[in-house]
C-alpha beads as a LAMMPS data file, in Angstrom:
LAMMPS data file: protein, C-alpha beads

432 atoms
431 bonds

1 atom types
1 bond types

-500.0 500.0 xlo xhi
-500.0 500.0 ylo yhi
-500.0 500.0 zlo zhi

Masses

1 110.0

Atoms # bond

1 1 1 -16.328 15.040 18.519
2 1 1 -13.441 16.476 17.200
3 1 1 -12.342 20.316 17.672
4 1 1 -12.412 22.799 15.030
5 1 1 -8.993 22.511 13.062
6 1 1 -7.493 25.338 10.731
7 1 1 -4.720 24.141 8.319
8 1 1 -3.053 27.048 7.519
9 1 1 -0.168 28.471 4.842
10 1 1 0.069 25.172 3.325
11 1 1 -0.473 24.491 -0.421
12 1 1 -3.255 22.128 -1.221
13 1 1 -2.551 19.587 -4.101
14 1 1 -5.287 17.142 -5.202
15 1 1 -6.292 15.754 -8.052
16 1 1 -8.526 19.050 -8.829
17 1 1 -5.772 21.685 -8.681
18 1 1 -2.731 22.978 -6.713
19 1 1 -3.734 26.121 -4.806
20 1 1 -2.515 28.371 -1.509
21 1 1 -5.615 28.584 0.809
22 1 1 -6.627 27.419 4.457
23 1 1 -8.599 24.605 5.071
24 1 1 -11.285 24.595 8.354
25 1 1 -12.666 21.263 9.738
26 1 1 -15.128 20.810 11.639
27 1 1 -16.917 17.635 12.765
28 1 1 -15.480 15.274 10.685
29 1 1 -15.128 17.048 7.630
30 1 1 -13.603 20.144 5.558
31 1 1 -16.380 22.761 6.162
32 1 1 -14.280 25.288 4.910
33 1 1 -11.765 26.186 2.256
34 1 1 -10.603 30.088 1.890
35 1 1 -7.946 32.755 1.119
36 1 1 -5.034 32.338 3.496
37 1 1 -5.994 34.306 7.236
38 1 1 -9.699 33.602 6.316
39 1 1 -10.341 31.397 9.384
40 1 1 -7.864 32.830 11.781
41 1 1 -8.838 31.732 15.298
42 1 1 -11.758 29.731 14.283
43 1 1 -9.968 26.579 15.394
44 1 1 -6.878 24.587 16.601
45 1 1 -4.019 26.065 14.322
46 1 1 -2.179 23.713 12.198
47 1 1 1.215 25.343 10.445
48 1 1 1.342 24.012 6.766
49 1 1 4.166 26.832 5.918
50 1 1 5.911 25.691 2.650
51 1 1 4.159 22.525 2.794
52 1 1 1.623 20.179 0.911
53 1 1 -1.517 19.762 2.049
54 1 1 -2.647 16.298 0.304
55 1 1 -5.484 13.791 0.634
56 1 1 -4.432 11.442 2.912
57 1 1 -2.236 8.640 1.565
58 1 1 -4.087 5.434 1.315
59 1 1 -1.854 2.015 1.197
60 1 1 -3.516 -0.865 -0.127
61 1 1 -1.353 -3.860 1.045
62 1 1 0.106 -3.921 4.587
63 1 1 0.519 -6.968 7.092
64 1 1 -0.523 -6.050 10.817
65 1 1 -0.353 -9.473 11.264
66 1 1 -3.877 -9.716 13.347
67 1 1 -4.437 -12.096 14.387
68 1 1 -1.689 -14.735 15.140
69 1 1 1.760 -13.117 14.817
70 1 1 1.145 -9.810 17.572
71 1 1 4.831 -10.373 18.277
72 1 1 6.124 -8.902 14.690
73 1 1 3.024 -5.732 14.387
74 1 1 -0.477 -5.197 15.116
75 1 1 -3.493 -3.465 14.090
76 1 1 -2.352 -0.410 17.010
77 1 1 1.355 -0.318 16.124
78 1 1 0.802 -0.783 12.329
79 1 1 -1.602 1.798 12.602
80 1 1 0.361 4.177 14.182
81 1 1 3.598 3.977 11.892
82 1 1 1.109 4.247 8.937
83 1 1 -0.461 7.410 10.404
84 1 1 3.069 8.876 10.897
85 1 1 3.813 8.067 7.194
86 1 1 0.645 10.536 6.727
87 1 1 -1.570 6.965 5.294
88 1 1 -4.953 7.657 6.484
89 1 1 -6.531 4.196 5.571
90 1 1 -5.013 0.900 4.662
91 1 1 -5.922 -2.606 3.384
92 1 1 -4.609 -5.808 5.844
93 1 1 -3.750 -9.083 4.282
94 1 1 -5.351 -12.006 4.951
95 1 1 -2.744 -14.208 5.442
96 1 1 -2.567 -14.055 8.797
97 1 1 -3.004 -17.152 12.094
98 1 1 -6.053 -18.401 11.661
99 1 1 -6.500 -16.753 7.841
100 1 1 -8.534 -13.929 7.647
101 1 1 -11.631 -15.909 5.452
102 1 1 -14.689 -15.266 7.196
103 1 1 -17.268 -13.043 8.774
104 1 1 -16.494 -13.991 12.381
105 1 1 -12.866 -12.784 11.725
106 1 1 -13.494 -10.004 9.625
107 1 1 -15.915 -8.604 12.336
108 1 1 -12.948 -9.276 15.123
109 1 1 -10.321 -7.327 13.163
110 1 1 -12.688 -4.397 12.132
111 1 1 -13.527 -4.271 16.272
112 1 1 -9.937 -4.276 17.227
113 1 1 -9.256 -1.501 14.473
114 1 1 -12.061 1.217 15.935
115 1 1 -9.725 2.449 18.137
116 1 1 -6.298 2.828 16.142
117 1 1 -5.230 6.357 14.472
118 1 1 -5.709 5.107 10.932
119 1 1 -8.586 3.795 9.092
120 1 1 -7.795 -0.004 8.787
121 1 1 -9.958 -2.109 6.786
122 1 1 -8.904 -6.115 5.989
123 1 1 -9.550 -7.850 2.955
124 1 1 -9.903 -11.418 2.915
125 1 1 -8.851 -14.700 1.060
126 1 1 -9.817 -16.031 -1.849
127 1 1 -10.025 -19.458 -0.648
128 1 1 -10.570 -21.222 2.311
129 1 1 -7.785 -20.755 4.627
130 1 1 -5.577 -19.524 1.537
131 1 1 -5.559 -23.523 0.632
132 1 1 -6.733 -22.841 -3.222
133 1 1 -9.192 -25.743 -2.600
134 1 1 -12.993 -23.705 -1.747
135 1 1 -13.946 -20.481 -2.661
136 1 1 -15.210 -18.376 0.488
137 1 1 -18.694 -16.885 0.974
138 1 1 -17.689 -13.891 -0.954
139 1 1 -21.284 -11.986 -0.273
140 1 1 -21.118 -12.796 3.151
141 1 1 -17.706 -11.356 3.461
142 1 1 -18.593 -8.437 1.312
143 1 1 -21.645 -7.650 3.284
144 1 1 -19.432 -6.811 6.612
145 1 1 -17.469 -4.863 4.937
146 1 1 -14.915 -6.671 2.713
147 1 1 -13.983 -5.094 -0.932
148 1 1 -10.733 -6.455 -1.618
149 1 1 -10.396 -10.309 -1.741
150 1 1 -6.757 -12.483 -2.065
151 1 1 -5.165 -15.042 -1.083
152 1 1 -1.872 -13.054 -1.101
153 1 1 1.557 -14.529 -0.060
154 1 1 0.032 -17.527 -1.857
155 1 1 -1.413 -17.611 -6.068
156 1 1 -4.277 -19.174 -7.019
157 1 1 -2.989 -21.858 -9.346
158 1 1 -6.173 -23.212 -10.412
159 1 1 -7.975 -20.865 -13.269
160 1 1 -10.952 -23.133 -13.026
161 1 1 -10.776 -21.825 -8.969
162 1 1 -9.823 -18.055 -10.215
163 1 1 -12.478 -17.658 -13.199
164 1 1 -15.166 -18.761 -10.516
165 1 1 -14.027 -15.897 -7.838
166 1 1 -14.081 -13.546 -10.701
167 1 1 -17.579 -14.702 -11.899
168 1 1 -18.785 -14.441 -8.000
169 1 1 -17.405 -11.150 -7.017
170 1 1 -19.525 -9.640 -10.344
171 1 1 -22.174 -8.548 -8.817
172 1 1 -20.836 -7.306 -5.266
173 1 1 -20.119 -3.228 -5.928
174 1 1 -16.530 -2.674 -5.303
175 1 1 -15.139 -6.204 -5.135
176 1 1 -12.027 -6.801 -7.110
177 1 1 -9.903 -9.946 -7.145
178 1 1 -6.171 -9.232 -6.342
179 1 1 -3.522 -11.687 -7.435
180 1 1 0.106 -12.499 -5.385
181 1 1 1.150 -13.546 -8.845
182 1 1 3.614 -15.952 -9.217
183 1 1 3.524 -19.264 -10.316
184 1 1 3.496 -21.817 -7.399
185 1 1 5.811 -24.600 -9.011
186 1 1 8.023 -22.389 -10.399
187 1 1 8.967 -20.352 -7.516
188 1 1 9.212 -23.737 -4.924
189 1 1 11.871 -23.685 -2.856
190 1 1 13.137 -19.813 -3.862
191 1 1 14.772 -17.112 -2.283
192 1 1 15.350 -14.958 -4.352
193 1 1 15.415 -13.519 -7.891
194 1 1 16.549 -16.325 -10.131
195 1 1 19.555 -14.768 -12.276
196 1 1 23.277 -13.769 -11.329
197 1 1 22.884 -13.097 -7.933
198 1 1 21.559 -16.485 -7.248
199 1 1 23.673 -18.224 -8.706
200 1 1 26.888 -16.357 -7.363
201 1 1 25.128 -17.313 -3.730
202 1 1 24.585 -20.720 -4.761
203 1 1 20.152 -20.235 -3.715
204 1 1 17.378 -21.697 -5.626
205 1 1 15.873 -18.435 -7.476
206 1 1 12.178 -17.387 -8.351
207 1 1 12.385 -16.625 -11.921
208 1 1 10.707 -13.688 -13.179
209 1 1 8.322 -15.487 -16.182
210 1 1 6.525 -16.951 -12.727
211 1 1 5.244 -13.754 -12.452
212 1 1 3.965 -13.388 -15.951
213 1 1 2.685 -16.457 -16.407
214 1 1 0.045 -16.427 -13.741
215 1 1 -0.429 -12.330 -15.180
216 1 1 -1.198 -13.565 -19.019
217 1 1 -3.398 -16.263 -17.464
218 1 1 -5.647 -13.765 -15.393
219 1 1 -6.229 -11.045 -17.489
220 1 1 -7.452 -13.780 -20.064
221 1 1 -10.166 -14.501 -17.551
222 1 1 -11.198 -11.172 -16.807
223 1 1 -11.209 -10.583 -20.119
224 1 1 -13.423 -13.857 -20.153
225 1 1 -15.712 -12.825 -17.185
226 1 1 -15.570 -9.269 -17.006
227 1 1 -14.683 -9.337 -13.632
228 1 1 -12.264 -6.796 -11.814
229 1 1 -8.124 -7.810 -11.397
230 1 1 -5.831 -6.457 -9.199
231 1 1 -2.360 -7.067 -9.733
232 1 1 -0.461 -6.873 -6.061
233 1 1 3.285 -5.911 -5.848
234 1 1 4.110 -6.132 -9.766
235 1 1 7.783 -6.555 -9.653
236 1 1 8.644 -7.186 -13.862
237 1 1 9.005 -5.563 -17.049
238 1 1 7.377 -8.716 -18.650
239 1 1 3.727 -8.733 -16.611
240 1 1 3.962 -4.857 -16.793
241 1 1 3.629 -5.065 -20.438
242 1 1 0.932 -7.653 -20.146
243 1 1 -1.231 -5.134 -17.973
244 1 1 -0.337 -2.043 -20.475
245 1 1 -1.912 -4.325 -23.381
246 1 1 -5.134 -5.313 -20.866
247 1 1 -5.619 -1.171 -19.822
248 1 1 -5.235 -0.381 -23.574
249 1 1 -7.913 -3.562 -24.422
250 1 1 -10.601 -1.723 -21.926
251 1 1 -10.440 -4.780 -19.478
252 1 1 -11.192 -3.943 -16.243
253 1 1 -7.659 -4.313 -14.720
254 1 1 -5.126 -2.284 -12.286
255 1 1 -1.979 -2.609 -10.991
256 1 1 0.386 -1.704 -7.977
257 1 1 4.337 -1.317 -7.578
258 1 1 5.895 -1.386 -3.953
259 1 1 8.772 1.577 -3.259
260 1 1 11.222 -1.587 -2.913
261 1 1 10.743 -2.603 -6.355
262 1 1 10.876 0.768 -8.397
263 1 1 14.538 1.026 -6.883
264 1 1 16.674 -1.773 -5.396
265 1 1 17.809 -4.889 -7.423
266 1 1 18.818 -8.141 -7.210
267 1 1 21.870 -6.761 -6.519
268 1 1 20.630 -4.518 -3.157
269 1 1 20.327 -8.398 -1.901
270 1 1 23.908 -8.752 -0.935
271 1 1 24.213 -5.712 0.605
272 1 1 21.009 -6.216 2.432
273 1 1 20.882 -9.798 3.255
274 1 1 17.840 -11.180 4.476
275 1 1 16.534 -7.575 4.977
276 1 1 16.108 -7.487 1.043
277 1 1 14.763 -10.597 0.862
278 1 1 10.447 -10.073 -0.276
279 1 1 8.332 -11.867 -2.526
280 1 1 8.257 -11.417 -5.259
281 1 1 11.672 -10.779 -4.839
282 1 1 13.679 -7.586 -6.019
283 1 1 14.395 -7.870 -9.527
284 1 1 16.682 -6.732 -12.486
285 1 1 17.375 -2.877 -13.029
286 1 1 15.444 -3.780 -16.411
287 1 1 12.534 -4.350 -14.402
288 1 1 12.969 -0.969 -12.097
289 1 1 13.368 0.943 -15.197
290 1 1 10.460 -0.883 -16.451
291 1 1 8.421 -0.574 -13.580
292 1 1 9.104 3.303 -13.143
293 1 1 8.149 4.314 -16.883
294 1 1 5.181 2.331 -16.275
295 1 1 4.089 4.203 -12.994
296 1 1 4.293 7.708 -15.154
297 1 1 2.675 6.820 -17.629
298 1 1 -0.360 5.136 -15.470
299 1 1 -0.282 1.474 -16.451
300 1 1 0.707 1.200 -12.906
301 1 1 -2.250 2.730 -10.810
302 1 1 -0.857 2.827 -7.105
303 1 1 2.005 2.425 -4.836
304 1 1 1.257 0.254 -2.013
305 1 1 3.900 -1.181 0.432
306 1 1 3.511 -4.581 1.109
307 1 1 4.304 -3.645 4.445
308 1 1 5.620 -7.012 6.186
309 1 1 7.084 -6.728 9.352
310 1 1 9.034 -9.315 10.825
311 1 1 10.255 -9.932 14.546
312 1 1 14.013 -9.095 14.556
313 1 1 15.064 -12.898 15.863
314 1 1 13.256 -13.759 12.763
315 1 1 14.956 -11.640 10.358
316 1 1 18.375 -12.869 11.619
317 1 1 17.827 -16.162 10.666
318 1 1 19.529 -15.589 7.364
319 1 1 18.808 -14.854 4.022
320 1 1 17.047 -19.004 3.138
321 1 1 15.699 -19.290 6.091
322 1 1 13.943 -15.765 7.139
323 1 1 10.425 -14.751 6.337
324 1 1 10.491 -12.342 2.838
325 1 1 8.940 -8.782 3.838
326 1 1 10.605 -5.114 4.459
327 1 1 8.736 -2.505 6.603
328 1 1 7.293 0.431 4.225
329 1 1 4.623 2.083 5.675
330 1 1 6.049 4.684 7.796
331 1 1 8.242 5.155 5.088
332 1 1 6.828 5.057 1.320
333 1 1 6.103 9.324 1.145
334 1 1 9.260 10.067 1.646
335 1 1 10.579 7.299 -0.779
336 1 1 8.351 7.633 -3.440
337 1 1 8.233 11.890 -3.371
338 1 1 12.552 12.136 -3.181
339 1 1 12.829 9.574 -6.018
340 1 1 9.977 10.941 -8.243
341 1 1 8.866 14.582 -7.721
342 1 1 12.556 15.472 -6.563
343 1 1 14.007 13.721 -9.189
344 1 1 11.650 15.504 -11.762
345 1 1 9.802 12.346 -13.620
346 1 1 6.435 12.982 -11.161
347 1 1 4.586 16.131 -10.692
348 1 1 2.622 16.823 -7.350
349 1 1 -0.510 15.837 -8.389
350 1 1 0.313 12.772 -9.774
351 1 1 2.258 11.613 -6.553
352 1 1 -1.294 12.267 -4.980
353 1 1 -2.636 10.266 -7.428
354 1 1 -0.558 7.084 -7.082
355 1 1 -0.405 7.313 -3.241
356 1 1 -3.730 8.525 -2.238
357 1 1 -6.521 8.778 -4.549
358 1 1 -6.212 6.148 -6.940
359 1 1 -5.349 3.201 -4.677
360 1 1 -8.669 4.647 -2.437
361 1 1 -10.781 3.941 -5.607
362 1 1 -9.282 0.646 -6.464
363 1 1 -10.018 -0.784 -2.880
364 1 1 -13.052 0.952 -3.260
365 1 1 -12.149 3.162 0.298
366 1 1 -14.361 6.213 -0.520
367 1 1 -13.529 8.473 2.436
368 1 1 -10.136 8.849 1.597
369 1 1 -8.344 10.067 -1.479
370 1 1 -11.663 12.374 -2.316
371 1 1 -10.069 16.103 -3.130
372 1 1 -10.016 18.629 -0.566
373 1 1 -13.109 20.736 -0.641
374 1 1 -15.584 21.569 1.547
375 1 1 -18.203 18.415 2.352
376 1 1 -15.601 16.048 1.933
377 1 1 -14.266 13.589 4.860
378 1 1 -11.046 15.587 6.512
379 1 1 -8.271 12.821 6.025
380 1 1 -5.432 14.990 5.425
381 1 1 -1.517 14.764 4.946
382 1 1 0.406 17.640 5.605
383 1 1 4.241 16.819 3.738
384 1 1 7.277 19.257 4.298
385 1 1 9.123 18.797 1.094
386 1 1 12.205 20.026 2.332
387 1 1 12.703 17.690 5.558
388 1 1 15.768 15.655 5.300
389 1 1 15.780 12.946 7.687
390 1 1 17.159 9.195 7.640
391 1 1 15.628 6.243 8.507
392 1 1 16.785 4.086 11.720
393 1 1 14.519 0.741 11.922
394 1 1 14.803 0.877 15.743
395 1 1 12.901 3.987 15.779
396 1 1 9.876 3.583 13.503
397 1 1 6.848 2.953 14.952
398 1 1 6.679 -0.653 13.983
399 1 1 7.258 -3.844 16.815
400 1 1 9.913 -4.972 13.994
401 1 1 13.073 -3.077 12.015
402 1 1 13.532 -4.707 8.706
403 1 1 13.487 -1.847 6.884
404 1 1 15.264 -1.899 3.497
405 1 1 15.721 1.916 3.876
406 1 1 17.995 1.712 6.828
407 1 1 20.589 4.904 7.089
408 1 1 19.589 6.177 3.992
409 1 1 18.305 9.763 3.947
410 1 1 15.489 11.136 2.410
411 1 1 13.953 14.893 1.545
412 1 1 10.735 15.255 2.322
413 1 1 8.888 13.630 5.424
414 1 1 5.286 14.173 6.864
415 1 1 4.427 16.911 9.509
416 1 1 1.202 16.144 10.407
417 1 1 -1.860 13.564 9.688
418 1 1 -5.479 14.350 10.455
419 1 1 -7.902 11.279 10.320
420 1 1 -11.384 11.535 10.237
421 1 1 -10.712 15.003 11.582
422 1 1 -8.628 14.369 14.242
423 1 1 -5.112 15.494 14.435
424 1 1 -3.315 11.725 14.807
425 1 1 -0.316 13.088 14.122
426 1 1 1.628 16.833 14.935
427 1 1 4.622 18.125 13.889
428 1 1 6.050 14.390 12.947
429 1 1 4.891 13.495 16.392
430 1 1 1.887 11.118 17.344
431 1 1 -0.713 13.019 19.880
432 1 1 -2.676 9.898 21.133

Bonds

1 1 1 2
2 1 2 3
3 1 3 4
4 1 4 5
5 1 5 6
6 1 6 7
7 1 7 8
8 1 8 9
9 1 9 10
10 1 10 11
11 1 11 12
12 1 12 13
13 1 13 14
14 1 14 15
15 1 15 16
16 1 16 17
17 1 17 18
18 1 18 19
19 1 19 20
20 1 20 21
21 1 21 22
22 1 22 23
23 1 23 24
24 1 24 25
25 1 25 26
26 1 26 27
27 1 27 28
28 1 28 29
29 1 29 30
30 1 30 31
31 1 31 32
32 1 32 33
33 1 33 34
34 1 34 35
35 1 35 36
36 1 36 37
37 1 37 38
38 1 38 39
39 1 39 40
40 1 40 41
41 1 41 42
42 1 42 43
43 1 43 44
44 1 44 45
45 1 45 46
46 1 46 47
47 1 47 48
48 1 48 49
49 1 49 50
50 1 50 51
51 1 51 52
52 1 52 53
53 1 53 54
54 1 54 55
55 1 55 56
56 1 56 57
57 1 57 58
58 1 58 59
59 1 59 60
60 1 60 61
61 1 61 62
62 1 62 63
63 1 63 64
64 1 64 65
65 1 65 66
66 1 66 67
67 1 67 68
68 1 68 69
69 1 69 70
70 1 70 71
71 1 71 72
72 1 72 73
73 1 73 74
74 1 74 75
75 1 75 76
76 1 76 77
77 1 77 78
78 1 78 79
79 1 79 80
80 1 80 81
81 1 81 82
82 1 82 83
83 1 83 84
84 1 84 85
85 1 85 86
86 1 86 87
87 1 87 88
88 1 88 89
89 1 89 90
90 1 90 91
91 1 91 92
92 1 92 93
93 1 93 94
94 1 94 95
95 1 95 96
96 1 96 97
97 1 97 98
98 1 98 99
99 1 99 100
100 1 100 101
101 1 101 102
102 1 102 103
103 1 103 104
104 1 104 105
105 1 105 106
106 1 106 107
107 1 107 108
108 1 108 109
109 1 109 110
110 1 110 111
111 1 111 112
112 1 112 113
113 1 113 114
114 1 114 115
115 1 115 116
116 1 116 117
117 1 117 118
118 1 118 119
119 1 119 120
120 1 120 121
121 1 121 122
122 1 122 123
123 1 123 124
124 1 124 125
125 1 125 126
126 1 126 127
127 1 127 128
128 1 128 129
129 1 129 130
130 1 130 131
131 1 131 132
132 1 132 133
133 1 133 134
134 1 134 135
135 1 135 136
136 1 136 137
137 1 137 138
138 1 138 139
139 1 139 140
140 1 140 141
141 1 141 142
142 1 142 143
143 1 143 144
144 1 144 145
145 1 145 146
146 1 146 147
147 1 147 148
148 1 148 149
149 1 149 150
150 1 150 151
151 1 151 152
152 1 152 153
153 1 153 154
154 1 154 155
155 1 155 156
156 1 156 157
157 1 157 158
158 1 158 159
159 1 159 160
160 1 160 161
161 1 161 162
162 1 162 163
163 1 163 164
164 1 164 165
165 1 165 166
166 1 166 167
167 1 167 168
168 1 168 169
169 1 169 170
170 1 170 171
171 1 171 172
172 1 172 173
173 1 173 174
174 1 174 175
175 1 175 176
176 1 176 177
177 1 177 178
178 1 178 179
179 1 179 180
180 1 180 181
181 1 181 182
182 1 182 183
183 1 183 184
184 1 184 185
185 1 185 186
186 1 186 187
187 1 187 188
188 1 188 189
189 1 189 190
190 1 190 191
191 1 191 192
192 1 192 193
193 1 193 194
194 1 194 195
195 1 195 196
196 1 196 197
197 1 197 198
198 1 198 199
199 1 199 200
200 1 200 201
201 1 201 202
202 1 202 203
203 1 203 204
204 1 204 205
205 1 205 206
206 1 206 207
207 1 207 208
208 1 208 209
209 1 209 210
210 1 210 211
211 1 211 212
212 1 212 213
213 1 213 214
214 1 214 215
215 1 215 216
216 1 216 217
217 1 217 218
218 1 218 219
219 1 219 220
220 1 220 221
221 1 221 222
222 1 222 223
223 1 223 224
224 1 224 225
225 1 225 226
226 1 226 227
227 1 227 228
228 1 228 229
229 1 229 230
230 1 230 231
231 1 231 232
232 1 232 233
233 1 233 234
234 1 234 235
235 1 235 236
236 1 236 237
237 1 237 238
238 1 238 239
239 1 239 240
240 1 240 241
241 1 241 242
242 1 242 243
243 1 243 244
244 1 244 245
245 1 245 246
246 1 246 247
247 1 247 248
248 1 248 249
249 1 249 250
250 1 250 251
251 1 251 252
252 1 252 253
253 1 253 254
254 1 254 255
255 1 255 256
256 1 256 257
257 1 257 258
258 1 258 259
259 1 259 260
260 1 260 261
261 1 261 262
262 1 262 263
263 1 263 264
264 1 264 265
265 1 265 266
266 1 266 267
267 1 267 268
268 1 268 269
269 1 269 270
270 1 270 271
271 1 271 272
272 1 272 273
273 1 273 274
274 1 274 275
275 1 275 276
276 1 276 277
277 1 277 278
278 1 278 279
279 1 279 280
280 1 280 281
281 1 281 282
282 1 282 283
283 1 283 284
284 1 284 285
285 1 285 286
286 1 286 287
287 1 287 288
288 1 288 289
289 1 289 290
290 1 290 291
291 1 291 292
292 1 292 293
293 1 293 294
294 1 294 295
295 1 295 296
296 1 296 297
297 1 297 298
298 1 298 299
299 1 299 300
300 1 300 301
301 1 301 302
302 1 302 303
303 1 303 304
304 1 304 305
305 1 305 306
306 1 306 307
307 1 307 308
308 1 308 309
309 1 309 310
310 1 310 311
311 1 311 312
312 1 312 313
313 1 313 314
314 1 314 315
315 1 315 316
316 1 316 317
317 1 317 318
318 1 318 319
319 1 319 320
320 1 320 321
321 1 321 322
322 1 322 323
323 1 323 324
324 1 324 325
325 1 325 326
326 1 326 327
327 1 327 328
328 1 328 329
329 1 329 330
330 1 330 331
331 1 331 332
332 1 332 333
333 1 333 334
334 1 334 335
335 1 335 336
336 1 336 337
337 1 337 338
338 1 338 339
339 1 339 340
340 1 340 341
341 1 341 342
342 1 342 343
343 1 343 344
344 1 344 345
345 1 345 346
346 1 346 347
347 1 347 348
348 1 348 349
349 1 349 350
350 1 350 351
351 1 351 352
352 1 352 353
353 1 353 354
354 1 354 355
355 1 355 356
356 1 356 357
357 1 357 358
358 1 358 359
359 1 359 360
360 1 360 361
361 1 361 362
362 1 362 363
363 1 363 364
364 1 364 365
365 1 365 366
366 1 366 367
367 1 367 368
368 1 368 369
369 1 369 370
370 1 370 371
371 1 371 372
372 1 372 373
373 1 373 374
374 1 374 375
375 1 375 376
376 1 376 377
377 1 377 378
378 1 378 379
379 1 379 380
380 1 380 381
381 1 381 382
382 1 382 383
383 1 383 384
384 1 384 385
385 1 385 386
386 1 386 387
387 1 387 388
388 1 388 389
389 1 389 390
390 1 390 391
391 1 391 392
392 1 392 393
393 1 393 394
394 1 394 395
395 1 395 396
396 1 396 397
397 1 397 398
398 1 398 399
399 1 399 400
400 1 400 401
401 1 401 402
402 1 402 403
403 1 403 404
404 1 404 405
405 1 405 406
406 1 406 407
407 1 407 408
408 1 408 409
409 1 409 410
410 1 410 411
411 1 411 412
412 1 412 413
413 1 413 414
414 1 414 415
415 1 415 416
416 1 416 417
417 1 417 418
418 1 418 419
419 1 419 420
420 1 420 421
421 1 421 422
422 1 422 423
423 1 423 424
424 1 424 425
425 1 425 426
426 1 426 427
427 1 427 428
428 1 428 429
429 1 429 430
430 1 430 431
431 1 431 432
């Protein structure tokens, strides 16, 4: 059982209101909430001075890549570089060694994840060993514990394959079906964004209608089903525009941006080499300014990393041959809050919204992102808006270093992370 914790001089901003009291925890949960003083020596003191006290963030794509590739992240070092980026829960991808596509393996990763200093839950695939042939038993899957189901890295081509995943996740509360869109035959053999940049390099590209394609195609079967669709990792203006139209339709459809994508280009590649290379790959500045008006005005329901961490010797295999994926978790507060509510185009509450609570509801997490008052679950960021700090891959948490992010300062960095009422994090330092 935890001990009695007392967040105190902080700010709290949730989705309810932005207001200067102490928080109290006890067991598990915020058991108090009072004037600033009120619970003075009640508990273990946590400083909050000139800081926001925030729902925990809650990052809906990240690869701890358990089981199968140990040697690049997993579940316990994942864990921990998410808890220092103040994420108190966070969705794996299934596209792991064996794929993550049934119970047995569902039930393994969930065991191995007890222990770690976040709350990591898995999704699963789609289909069979990500092969787009066999739908898994989705209410087996759902029934130990599984909300979010894709085959991401990999589309579902067939819509035959996808309206029947829809049509069985219907009646499983909380399911949704989330799409790695892009069009498998037009993105073969790419590298990165097809346009200028490609060409100048002389690399097959993936061209940006790929994306939009296989975006028109499923929100015309949710439409058709009434199922729930998850974009992952939007990266255009074109499908952006497609969801806008779905939201403003009523269908039952939501959306996420990566850090990555709502501010390098194309462009960043060169400079970056294969440590910019993702998929979907990083786009045109049309699509950044796209994808940033879209976030404010909430077509665009969450940020989520698409943390992919890679093992260095495989990063420096060059920019065709390397694995896509950049590192984001320990990162994506400080990213997203010096960019947005720094820059002026985000308020506080709505960076809570698109970090925290939102994503929470869309995977259907619903322990995390709840506001902070008294009876709800203490999983708690504390962020020091005015910590400048710059990012050096070799020391984040993470087994790899591919950050896209490296040298580049930021203001505004976490100070401490409470998880299920434990204090996981102090003063930007792990305590476990």
């Amino acid at each position: 059982m935890a001990n009695p914790i007392v967040i105190a001089g902080g700010t709290v901003v949730d989705q309810l209101s932005e207001r200067r009291v102490d928080l109290l925890l006890r067991n598990g949960v915020i058991a108090g909430s009072g004037e600033p003083g009120t619970f003075d020596g009640q508990g273990e003191s946590v400083d909050a001075s000139d800081a926001i006290v925030m729902p925990g963030l809650v990052d809906i794509q990240v690869h701890f890549r358990t089981p199968g590739g140990e040697e690049s992240e997993d579940i316990y070092s994942g864990a921990a570089g998410a808890a220092l980026g103040g994420v108190t829960a966070c969705v794996m991808m299934p596209n792991t060694i064996p794929t993550i596509d049934n119970v047995e393996i569902v039930s393994d990763v969930l065991s191995l994840a007890r222990t770690a200093v976040c709350d990591v839950r898995t999704s699963a695939a789609i289909t069979v060993d990500r092969a787009g042939e066999r739908l898994v038993d989705f209410a087996a899957l759902h029934h130990a514990g599984v909300r979010v189901f894709t085959d991401d890295g990999w589309v579902v081509d067939e819509a035959d394959l996808m309206e029947a995943a829809l049509r069985e996740t219907l009646g499983l509360p909380g399911a949704v079906i989330s799409q790695h869109a892009e069009h498998s035959e037009m993105v073969a053999g790419g590298v990165i964004n097809a346009g200028s940049v490609a060409e100048r390099l002389g690399l097959p590209g993936r061209p940006r209608e790929a994306e939009a394609v296989i975006v028109e195609r499923d929100i015309a079967l949710a439409a058709k089903t009434g199922g729930r669709y998850h974009v992952l990792h939007m990266s255009t203006s074109l499908a952006t525009e497609q969801v806008r139209r779905a939201k403003h339709s009523g269908l039952r459809v939501t959306a996420e941006v990566t850090p990555q994508h709502l501010i390098l280009t194309e462009d960043d590649v060169e400079r970056l080499g294969a440590a910019g290379k993702m998929n979907p790959p990083l786009r045109l500045t049309e699509d950044v300014v796209a994808l940033r008006a879209a976030l404010l005005d909430g077509t665009i329901d969450a940020v989520a990393t698409d943390h992919a961490p890679h093992h260095p010797d495989l990063k420096e295999m060059g920019l065709v041959d390397a694995p896509p994926g950049m590192l984001g978790v320990e990162t994506m507060a400080s990213v997203v809050w010096d960019t947005f509510v720094n820059g002026g185009s985000m308020t506080r509450q709505h960076f809570v919204a698109v970090t925290s609570s939102q994503p929470a509801r869309i995977a259907s997490i619903g322990e995390h992102g709840q506001p902070l008052t008294p009876g709800n679950p203490a999983n708690i960021a504390v962020f020091d808006p005015a910590k400048i700090w710059s990012v050096d891959g070799s020391s984040l948490h993470s087994k790899s270093m591919n950050t896209p992010w490296q040298g580049q300062s930021f203001t505004g960095q976490v100070r401490h992370t409470i998880c299920r009422g434990q204090l996981v994090v102090h003063e930007g330092v792990l305590t476990n």
